[in-house]
C-alpha positions as CSV (number, residue, x, y, z in Angstrom):
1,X,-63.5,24.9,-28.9
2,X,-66.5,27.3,-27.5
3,X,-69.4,24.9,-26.0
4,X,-72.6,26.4,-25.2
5,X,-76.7,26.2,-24.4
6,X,-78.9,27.4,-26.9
7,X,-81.4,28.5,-23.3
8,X,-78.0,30.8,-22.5
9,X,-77.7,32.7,-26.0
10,X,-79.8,35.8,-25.3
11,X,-82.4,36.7,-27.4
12,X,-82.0,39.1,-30.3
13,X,-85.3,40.1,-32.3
14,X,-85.2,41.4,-35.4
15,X,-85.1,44.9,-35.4
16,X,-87.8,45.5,-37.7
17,X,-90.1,43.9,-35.1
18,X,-90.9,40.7,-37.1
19,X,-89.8,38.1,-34.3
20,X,-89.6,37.8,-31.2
21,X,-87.0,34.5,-30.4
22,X,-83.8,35.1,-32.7
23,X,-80.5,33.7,-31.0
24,X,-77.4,35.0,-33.0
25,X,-75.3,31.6,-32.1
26,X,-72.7,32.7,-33.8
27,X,-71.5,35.9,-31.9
28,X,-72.0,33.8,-28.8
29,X,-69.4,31.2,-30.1
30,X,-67.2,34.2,-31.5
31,X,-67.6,32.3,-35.2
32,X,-65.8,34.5,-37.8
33,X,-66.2,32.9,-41.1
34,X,-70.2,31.5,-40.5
35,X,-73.4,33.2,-39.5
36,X,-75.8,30.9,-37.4
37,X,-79.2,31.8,-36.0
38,X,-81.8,30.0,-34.3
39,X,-85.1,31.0,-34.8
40,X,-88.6,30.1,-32.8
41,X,-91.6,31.9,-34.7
42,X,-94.7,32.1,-33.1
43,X,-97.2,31.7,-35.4
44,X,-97.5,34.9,-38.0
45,X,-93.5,35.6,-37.3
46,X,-90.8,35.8,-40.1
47,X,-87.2,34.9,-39.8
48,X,-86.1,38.3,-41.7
49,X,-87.9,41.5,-42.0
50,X,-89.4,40.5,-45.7
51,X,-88.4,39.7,-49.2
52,X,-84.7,40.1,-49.6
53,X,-81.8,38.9,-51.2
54,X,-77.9,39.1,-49.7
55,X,-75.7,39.1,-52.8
56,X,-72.8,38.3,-50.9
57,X,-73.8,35.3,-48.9
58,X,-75.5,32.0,-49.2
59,X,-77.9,30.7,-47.1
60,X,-79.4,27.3,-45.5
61,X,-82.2,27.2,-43.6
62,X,-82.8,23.8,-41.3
63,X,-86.3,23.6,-39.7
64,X,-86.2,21.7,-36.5
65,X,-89.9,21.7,-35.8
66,X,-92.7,22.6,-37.2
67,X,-93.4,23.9,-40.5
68,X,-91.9,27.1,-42.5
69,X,-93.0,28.5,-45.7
70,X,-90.9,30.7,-48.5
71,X,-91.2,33.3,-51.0
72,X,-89.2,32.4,-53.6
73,X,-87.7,34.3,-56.1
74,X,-86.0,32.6,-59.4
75,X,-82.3,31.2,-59.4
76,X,-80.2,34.3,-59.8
77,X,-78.7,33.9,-63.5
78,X,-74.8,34.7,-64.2
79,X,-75.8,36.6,-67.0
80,X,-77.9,39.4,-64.9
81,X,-75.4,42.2,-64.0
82,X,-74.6,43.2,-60.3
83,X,-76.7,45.9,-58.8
84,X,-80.1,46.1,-57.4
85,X,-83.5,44.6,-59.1
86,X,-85.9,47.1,-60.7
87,X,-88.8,45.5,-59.9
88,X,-89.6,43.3,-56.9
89,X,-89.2,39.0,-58.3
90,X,-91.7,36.7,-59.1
91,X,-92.5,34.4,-56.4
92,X,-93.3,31.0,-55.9
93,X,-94.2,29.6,-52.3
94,X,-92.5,26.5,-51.0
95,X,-93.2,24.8,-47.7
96,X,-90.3,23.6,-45.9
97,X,-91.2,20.5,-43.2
98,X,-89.3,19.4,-39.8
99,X,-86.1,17.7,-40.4
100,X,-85.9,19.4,-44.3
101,X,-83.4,21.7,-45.6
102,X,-83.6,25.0,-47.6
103,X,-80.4,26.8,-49.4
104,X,-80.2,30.0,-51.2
105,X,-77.8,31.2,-53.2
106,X,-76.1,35.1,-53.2
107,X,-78.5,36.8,-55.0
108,X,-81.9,34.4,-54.6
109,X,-84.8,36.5,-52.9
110,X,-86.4,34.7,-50.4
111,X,-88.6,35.1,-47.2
112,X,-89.6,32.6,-44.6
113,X,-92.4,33.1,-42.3
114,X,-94.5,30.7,-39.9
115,X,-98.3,30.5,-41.8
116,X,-98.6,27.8,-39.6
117,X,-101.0,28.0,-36.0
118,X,-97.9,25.9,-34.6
119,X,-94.4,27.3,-34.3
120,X,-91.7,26.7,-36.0
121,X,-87.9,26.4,-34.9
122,X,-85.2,26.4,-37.0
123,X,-81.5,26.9,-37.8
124,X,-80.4,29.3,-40.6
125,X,-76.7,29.3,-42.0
126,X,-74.8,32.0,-43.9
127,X,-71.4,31.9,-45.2
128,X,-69.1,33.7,-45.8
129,X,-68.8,35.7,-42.6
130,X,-70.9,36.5,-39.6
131,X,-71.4,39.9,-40.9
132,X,-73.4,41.4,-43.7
133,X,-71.5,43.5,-46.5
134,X,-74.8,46.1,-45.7
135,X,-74.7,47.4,-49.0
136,X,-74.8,44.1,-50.7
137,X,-78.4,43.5,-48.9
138,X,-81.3,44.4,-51.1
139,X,-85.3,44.3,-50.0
140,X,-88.4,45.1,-51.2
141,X,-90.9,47.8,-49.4
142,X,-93.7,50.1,-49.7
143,X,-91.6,53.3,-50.5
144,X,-92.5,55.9,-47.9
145,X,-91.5,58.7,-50.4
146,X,-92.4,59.6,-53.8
147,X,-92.5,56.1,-55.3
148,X,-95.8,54.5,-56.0
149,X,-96.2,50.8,-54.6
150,X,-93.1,48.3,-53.1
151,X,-89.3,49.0,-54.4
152,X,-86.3,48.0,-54.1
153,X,-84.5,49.1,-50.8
154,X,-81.2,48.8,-49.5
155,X,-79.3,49.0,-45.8
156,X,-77.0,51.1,-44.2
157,X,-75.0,49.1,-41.4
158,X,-77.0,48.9,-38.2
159,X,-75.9,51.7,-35.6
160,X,-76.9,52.4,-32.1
161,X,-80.2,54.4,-33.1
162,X,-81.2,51.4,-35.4
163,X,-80.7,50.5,-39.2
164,X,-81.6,53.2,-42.1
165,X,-83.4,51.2,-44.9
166,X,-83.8,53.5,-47.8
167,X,-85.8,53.6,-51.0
168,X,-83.2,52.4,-54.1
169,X,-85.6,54.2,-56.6
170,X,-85.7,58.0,-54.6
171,X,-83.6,57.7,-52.0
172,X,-86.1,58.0,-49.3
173,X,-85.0,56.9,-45.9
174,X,-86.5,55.2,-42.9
175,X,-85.2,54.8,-39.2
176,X,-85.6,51.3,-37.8
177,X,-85.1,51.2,-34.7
């Protein structure tokens, strides 16, 4: 058993910039087979650097306080085939209150933000694993290339300079650092 204080997980924002108060709980209890966050957004702040999907994992979001809102993509059918979207999802917003629960399965784009002028805390939970399969990550972003408008993007595993997001359509990378 690993016992710990949330106030003595050090804070890990996102690299893309998009919060500030991200505690990866899991690495600080040396969890294998679960990823566990805890998130305080200030208001304008997003749990993940946009709309995404990880086709490998499940998620559950738990908000604590406050009140979170989603971009919602559609239930991932069986019947679509592997691989990356060709066009970014239809979206639907859903507001998720203190003490309410969120889930979303491999394949499900989603991204929560705080639209709120109060913040938000909350849990969110990923299985399997504490670490991403990077290629089976997919976003959506203004391509910085030759692509006109937002495509699909994909990951290359974080490295000390950063992570590389690149364009799925061109190929077009970008440094995050």
């Amino acid at each position: 058993m690993k016992h710990i204080d949330i106030d003595d997980v050090t804070q890990e924002p996102h690299p893309m910039g998009v919060n500030q108060d991200r505690r990866v709980v899991s690495d600080a209890l040396d969890a294998d087979d679960v990823a566990v966050l805890r998130f305080d957004l200030a208001p304008g702040e997003q749990f993940s650097g946009g709309l995404h999907t990880h086709h490998d994992q499940e998620e559950v979001f738990y908000v604590l306080e406050g009140t979170a809102t989603w971009d919602v993509g559609p239930d991932p059918d069986a019947d679509h085939a592997e691989g990356h979207a060709s066009e970014r999802p239809e979206t639907e917003e859903v507001t998720v209150e203190a003490g309410e629960v969120v889930r979303f399965p491999p394949g499900q784009f989603q991204c929560g933000r705080n639209k709120s002028d109060e913040r938000v805390v909350g849990l969110a939970v990923a299985a399997p694993g504490t670490q991403h399969d990077w290629e089976a990550l997919e976003s959506f972003a203004p391509c910085g290339g030759d692509c006109d408008g937002i495509t699909s993007h994909g990951v290359r595993q974080p490295d000390a300079e950063g992570m590389v997001v690149y364009c799925n359509e061109c190929g077009t990378e970008l440094q995050v650092a």
